[in-house]
N, C-alpha and C positions, 0 to 999 in steps of 0.2 A: 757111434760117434763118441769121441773122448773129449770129455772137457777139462780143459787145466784150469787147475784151481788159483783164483785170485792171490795172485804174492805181493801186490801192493800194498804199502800201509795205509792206513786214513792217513788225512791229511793233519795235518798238525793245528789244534786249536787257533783261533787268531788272539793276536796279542792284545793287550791295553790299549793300543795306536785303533785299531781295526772295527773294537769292538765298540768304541766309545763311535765312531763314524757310521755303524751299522746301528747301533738305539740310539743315538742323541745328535746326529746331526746330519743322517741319512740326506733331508734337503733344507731347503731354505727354511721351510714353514716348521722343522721337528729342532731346528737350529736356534731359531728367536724365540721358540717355547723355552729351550735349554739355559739360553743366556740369562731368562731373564727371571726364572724360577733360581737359577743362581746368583745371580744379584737381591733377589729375596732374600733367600739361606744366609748370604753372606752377612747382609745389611742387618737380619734379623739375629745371627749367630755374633755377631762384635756388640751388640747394642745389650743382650742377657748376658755375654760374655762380661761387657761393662761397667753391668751394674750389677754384677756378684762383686767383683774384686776391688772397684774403685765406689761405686754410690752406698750399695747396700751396708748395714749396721747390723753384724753379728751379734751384738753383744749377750743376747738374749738366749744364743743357742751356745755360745761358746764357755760362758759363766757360770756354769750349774751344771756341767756334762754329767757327774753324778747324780744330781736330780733324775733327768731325762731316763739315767738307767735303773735304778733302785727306787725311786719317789726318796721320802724321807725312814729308809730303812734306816735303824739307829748304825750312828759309824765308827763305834767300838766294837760291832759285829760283821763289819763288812769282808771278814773271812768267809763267813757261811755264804752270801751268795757269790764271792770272788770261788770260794770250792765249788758250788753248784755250777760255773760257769766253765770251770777246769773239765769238768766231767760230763758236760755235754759238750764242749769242744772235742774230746776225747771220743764221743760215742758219733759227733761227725766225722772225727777222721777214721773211725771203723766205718762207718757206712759208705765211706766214701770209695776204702777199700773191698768191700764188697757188693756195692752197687757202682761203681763207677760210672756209668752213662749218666747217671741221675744226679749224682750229688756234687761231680767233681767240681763244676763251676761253682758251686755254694762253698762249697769250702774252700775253695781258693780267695775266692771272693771273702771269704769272714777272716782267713788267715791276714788277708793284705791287711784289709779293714783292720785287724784288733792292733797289728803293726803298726800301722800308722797312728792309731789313737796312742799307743806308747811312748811314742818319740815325739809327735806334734806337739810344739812349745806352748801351753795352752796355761794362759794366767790365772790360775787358780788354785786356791790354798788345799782344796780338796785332792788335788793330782799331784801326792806326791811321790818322792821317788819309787818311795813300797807298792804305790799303785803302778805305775808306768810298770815297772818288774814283771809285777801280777798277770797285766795287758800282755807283757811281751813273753809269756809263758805261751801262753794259749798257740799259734803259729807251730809251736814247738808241739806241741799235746796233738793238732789236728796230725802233724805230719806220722806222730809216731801213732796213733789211731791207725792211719793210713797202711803203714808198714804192719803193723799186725793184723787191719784186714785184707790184705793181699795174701796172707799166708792161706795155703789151701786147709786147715785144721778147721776157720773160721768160715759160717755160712751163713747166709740169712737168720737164720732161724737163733742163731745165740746173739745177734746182734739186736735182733727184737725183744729178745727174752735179756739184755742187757737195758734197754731204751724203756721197756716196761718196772724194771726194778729202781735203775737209776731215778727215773722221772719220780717213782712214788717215795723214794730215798730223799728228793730234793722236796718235793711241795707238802709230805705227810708228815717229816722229821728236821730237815735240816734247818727250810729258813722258818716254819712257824716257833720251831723249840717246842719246850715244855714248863709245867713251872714248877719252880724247887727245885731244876737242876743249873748250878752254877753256870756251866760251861757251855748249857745250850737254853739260855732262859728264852721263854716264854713272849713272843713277838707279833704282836695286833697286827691283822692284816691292815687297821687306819692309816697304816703307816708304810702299808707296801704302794708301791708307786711306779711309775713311767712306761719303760718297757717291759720290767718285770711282771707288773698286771696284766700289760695287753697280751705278753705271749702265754700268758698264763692260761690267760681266758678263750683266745684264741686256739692254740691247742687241744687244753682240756675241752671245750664247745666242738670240734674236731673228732678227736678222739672218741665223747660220748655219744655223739649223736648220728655217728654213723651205722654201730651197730643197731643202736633202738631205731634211725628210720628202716635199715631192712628188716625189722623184727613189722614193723607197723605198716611195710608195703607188704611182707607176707600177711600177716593180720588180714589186711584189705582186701585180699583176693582167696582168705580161706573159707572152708564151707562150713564154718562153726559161726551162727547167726551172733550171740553173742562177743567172741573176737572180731568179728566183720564189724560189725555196729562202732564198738567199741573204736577199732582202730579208724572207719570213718570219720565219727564225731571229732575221737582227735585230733586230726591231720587240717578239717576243714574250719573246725573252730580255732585251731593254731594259726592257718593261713591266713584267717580273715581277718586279724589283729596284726596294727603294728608291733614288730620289736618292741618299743619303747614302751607299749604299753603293757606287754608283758614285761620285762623289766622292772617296772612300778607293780606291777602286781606282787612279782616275788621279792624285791625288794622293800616294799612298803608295806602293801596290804597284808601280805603273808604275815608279816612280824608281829600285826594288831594281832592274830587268833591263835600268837602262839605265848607259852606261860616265860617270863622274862628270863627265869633259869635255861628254857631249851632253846632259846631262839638262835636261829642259824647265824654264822658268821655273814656279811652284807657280800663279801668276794661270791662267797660260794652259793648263795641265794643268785647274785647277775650269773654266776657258771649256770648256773639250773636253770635261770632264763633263758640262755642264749641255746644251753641244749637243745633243752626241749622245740624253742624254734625253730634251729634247725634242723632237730629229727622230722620236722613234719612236712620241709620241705624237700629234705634227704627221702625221704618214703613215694613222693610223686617222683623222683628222681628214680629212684631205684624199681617203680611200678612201671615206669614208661620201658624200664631194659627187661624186667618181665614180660610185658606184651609182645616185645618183639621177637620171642621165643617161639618157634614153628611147634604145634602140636606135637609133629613127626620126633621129634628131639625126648619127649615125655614118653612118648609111644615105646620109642626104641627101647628107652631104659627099663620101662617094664616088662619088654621084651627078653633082654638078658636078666632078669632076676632081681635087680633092682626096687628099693620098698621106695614108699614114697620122702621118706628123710633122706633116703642117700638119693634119691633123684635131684631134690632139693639143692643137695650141697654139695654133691661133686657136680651134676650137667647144668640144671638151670642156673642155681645164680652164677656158677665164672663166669656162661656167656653175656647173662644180663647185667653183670657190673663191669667186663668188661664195652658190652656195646653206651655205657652210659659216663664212662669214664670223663671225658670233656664237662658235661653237666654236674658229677659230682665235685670233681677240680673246681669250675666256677662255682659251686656251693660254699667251698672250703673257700676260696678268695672273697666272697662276700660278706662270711663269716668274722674272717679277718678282719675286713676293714668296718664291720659294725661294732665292734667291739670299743668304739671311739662314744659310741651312744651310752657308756655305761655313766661318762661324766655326770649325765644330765642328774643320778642317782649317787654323787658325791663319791665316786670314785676315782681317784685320779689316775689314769693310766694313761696313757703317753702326751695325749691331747691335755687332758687335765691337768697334769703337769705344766706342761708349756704355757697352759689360759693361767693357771697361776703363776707362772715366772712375769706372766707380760705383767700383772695386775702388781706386782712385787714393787715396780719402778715407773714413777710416772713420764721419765722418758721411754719407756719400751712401750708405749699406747699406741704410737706412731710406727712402732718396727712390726707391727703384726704379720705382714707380709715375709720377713723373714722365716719367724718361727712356724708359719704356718708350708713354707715351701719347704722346711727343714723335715718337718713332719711326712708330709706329703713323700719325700723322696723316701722317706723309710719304710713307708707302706706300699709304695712303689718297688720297690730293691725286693720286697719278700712276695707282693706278689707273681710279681717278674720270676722270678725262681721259683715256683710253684706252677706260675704256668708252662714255662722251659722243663719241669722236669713230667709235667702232663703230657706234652706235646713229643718226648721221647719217648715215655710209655706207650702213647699210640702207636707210635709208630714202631717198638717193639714187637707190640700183642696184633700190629695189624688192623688195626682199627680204622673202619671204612672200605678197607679193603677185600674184595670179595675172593 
């Protein structure tokens, strides 16, 4: 018996009209759900709508946009982070070009973003033309980034080894300086400030403490008594303190036991807080994608001839950082937004900035709700993009998926 094969097409999707009648208003009872969750939306989207553009009092975020980004870096030097900011624009629109799934949205999004801070009429003496310019460069820098990481010459691999030399160009030379050199003098972190702190901090606390917690989840599951111990005590006596109170340790305590010549800069004692924190919670992170590794996998590789360092670091850990990936994302978004606690130890980074604009005028006592929603959206916008670009990773590497 012969069977003709189906030449019909499927049927054609159903439209806007079809669809909205089959989820929202199938009958009466999934209809008057519909209406009146919109009449919510509605009532509650005109009412925030309202009081952004007609109640609410910017004056706090709009007045000081420099502050917010630099703190009070001195502003006869506002080339060196106006350059540092060229050159990481520059190193997103290469990433951008050779990661494209991941980064494209951030960089479009920053491209708009630094556009529009160029040209928004914003009354203050600090935005002047040379700055707006400066702003309207950037857009220009991501795109040609872009265009050069599209080219197939450039891979991963030189755009890391560009984000590792840049970074240590911007935070080890450009904006601290030195001193007794004219043209790159010598610049106190008291004085670095807003965004520049926290992405500082954030990063750098990123950056360090991912390598040191997988060093301290291997530590924890090796069979050398003293490394076991060791990386234990660490991990649980780190966990069992708050942030803040680490924080106070290295930024306070630490400073009484050291000689007043060698004491560490106040930035870089909270960076070493923050690592170290969250190395130790990166390490249960990274011990949980460890266990989830089948004997059988260890077996194998010592099967083909494999020692136990190359088992290490080509089989188990990609699987284990791959199956942990969501957990380590949310590590790095916590990270992020703790980085506000540094205030509490008089550093002003984004938050501290703003708690000091409000206290600057005794009318902004009353606008707190502004500066604070101001904030809030900017920690919102980067974690958003962090988790956006987690959640295509998964779904790259197949995560969950058996």
């Amino acid at each position: 018996m012969i069977v003709k094969p189906n030449t019909q097409s499927p049927p054609d999707p159903p439209g806007p009209v079809a669809w909205l009648i089959k989820n929202l208003f199938s009958n009466w009872f999934n209809s008057l759900l519909t209406l009146i969750s919109l009449s919510i939306i509605y009532f509650a989207a005109a009412s925030v709508l309202s009081w952004v553009f007609t109640t609410a009092d910017w004056r706090p975020v709009v007045g000081a946009p420099l502050l917010y980004l630099i703190g009070q870096y001195p502003r006869d030097q506002m080339w060196r982070p106006g350059l540092s900011l060229w050159l990481i624009m520059f190193l997103i629109g290469m990433s951008w070009g050779v990661w494209e799934k991941y980064v494209k949205a951030f960089a479009i999004f920053l491209a708009i973003l630094l556009g529009i801070f160029a040209i928004v009429p914003l009354e203050t003496a600090t935005i002047t033309l040379g700055v707006r310019a400066a702003f309207l460069i950037n857009p220009v820098l991501i795109y040609l980034g872009y265009l050069i990481g599209k080219n197939k010459i450039v891979n991963g691999q030189h755009v890391i080894t560009l984000w590792i030399f840049v970074s240590s160009l911007i935070v080890l030379v450009l904006l601290p300086g030195f001193e007794g050199i004219p043209f790159l003098p010598k610049v106190e972190t008291t004085v670095w400030g807003g965004l520049l702190v926290t992405l500082l901090l954030a990063v750098g606390g990123i950056v360090l403490s991912f390598p040191i917690g997988v060093l301290l989840a291997l530590g924890r599951r090796s069979s050398l008594p003293v490394v076991k111990i060791f990386s234990i005590l660490f991990i649980e006596v780190i966990r069992g303190v708050p942030l803040i109170t680490i924080l106070f340790m290295f930024s306070i305590i630490l400073a009484l036991f050291l000689p007043a010549e060698s004491r560490i800069d106040r930035v870089l004692r909270a960076l070493i807080g923050m690592t170290v924190f969250s190395a130790a919670y990166m390490a249960e992170n990274v011990r949980g994608g460890l266990q989830s590794i089948p004997p059988g996998q260890i077996e194998a590789a010592r099967a083909i001839g494999l020692n136990n360092f190359q088992t290490m670091v080509l089989i188990v850990l990609p699987q284990a950082l791959r199956a942990v990936i969501p957990s380590i994302v949310g590590q790095f978004i916590s990270l992020f937004k703790d980085t506000t606690l540094v205030v509490i130890v008089g550093i002003n980074d984004l938050l501290g900035i703003g708690k000091s604009i409000l206290g600057s005028d005794p009318e902004f006592v009353r606008l707190q709700a502004e500066m604070y929603i101001f904030i809030a959206l900017i920690f919102w916008v980067f974690s958003y993009f962090m988790s956006q670009a987690s959640l295509k990773l998964e779904k790259t590497l197949g995560v969950g998926v058996r």
